[in-house]
C-alpha atoms as one frame of an Amber mdcrd trajectory, in Angstrom:
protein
 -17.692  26.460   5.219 -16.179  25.940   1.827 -12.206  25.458   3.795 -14.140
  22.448   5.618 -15.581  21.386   2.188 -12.254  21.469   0.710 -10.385  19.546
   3.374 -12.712  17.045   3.489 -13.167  16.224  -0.126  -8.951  16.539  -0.077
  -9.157  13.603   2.620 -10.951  12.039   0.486  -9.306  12.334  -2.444  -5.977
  11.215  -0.438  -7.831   8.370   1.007  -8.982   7.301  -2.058  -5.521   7.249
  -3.912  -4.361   5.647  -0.599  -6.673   2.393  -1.573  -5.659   2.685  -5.567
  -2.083   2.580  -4.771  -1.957   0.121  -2.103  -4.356  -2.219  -3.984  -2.299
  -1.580  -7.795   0.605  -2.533  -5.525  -0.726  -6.052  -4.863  -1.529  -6.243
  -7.897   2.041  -5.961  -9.322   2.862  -8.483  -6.259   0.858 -10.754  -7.582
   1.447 -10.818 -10.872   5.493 -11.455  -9.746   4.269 -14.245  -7.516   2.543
 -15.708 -10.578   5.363 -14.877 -13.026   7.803 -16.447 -10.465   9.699 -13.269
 -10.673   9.261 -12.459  -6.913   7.656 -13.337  -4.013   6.105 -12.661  -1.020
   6.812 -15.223   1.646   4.001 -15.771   4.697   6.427 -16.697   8.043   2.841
 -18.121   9.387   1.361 -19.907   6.686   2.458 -22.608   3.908   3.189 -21.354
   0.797   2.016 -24.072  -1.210  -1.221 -25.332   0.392  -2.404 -21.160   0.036
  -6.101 -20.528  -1.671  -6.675 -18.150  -4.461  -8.784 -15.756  -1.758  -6.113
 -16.287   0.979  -3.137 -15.622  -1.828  -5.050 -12.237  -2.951  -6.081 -11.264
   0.684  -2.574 -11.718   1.441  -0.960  -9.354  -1.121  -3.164  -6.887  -0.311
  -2.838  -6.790   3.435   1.698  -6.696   2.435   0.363  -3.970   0.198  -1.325
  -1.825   2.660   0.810  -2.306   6.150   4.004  -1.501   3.379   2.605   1.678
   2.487   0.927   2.518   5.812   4.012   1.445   8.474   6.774  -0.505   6.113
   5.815  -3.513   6.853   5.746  -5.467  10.573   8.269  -8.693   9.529   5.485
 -11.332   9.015   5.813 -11.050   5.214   9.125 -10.708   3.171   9.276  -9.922
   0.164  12.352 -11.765  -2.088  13.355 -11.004  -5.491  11.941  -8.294  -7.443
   9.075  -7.948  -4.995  12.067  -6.530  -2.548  12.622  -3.465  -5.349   9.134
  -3.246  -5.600   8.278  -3.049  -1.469  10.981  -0.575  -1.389   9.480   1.899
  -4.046   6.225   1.531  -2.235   7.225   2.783   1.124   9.352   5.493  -0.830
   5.460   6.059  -2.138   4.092   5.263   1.342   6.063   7.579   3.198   4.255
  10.737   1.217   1.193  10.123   2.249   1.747  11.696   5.903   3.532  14.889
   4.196   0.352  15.017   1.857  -2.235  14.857   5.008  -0.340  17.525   6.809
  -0.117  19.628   4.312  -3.465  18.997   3.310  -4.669  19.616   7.106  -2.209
  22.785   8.005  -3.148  24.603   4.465  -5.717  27.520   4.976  -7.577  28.797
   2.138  -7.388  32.111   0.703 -10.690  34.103   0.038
């Protein structure tokens, strides 16, 4: 019982840094977007008719689909935001070695 008690709260704790990271991530891309140092252009929506919820909603969702699957093409990142995006999947792409790991480890008694 205490190897499923471990797993579990080590899913969690993966899951959990999962949501800080992606979420500290939009964060950053916001603060470029705001800074004019980089952005994060929507292919589906106007950039300058966006609402605060709709701008934060926005770099959060680039924030999560980068880490989770590198992104799917309707938001590019330009400027800084690119060198940014690009340590974030770095970041993104340890997150399946972590949850195998995790999974595949047994516990020694």
């Amino acid at each position: 019982m205490s190897i499923l008690n471990n797993k579990w709260t080590a899913l969690f704790f993966l899951s959990m840094l999962f949501i800080n990271v992606s979420v500290s991530f939009a964060v950053i891309y916001m603060v470029l977007e705001v800074t004019e140092m980089g952005h994060v252009i929507d292919h589906y929506e106007q950039h300058q008719d966006i609402s605060m919820t709709t701008f934060i909603w926005k770099s959060i969702y680039f924030s999560v689909i980068t880490m989770a699957a590198v992104g799917y093409g309707d938001i590019t990142p330009v400027g800084y935001s690119q060198l940014v995006a690009t340590i974030q999947s770095v970041i993104g792409y340890l997150f399946p070695i972590m949850l195998v790991f995790v999974l595949s480890s047994s516990e020694k008694a």
